[in-house]
N, C-alpha and C positions, 0 to 999 in steps of 0.2 A: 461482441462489443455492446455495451450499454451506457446509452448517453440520458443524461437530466437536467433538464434543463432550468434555473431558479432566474429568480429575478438578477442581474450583474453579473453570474457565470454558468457553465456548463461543465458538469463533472464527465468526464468518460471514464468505462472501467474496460479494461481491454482483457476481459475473461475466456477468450479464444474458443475454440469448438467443443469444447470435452466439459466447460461448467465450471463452477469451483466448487469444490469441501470444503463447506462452510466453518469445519470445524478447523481443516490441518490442509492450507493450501495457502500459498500467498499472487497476490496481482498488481498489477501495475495498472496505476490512476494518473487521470491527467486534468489538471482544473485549469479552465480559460475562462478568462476574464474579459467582458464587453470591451475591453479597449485592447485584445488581442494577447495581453501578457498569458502566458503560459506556465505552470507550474506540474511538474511531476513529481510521484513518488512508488514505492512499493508498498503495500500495504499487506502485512504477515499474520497469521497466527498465531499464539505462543505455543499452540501444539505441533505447528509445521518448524517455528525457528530450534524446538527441541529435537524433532524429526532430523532433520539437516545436522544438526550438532553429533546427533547419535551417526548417523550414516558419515559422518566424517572421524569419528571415532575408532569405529570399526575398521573403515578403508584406509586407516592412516595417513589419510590425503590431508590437506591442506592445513587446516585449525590443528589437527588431530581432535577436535571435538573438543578443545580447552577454550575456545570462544568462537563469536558468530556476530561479524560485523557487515556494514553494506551502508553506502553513501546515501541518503533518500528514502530510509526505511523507517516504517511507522508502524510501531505492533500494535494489534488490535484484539479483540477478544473472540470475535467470529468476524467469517467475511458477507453475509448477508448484505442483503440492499437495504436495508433500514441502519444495520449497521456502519458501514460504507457511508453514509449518505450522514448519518446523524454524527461522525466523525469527521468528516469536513465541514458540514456547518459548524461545529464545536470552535474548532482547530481554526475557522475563520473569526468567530465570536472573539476569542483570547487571542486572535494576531498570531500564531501559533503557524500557521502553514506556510508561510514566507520564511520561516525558521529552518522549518523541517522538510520541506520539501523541495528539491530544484528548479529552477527557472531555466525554462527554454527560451532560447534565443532565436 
């Protein structure tokens, strides 16, 4: 877990023991806000949401690999800490993350 802390809130990324692929890997984020409000999402790669599409294609599970949806999902370009970090600031700048992301209660 990786917490940052900015002036008004605190990002956490909840990257668990094994790290992430910064290329092909997706995580779950969580932005709190000085007055406790809580917001989540998942944060993807477009080379992991193609990964996922593929292995659902193949297994004939779910989608069959004809789409790839998820409630709280934010594609991203890599999952790096600069990038993670520089997409929530963004996403706060344009009002943006109250959109796209869920609130905890």
């Amino acid at each position: 877990m990786i917490e940052i802390k900015r002036p008004g809130w605190t990002l956490t990324v909840f990257s668990g023991d094994q790290g992430l692929d910064a290329n092909d890997d997706n995580v779950d984020v969580e932005v709190q806000f000085v007055d406790g409000t809580r917001y989540g999402a998942t944060l993807a790669t477009t080379r992991n949401i193609d990964r996922l599409m593929q292995r659902d294609r193949d297994s004939g599970l779910e989608s069959r690999g004809l789409y790839f949806w998820s409630a709280g999902l934010v594609v991203v370009r890599d999952l790096s800490i600069e990038t993670i970090l520089s997409t929530i600031e963004r996403m706060l700048e344009v009002d943006d993350l109250t959109q796209a992301f869920e609130r905890f209660d």
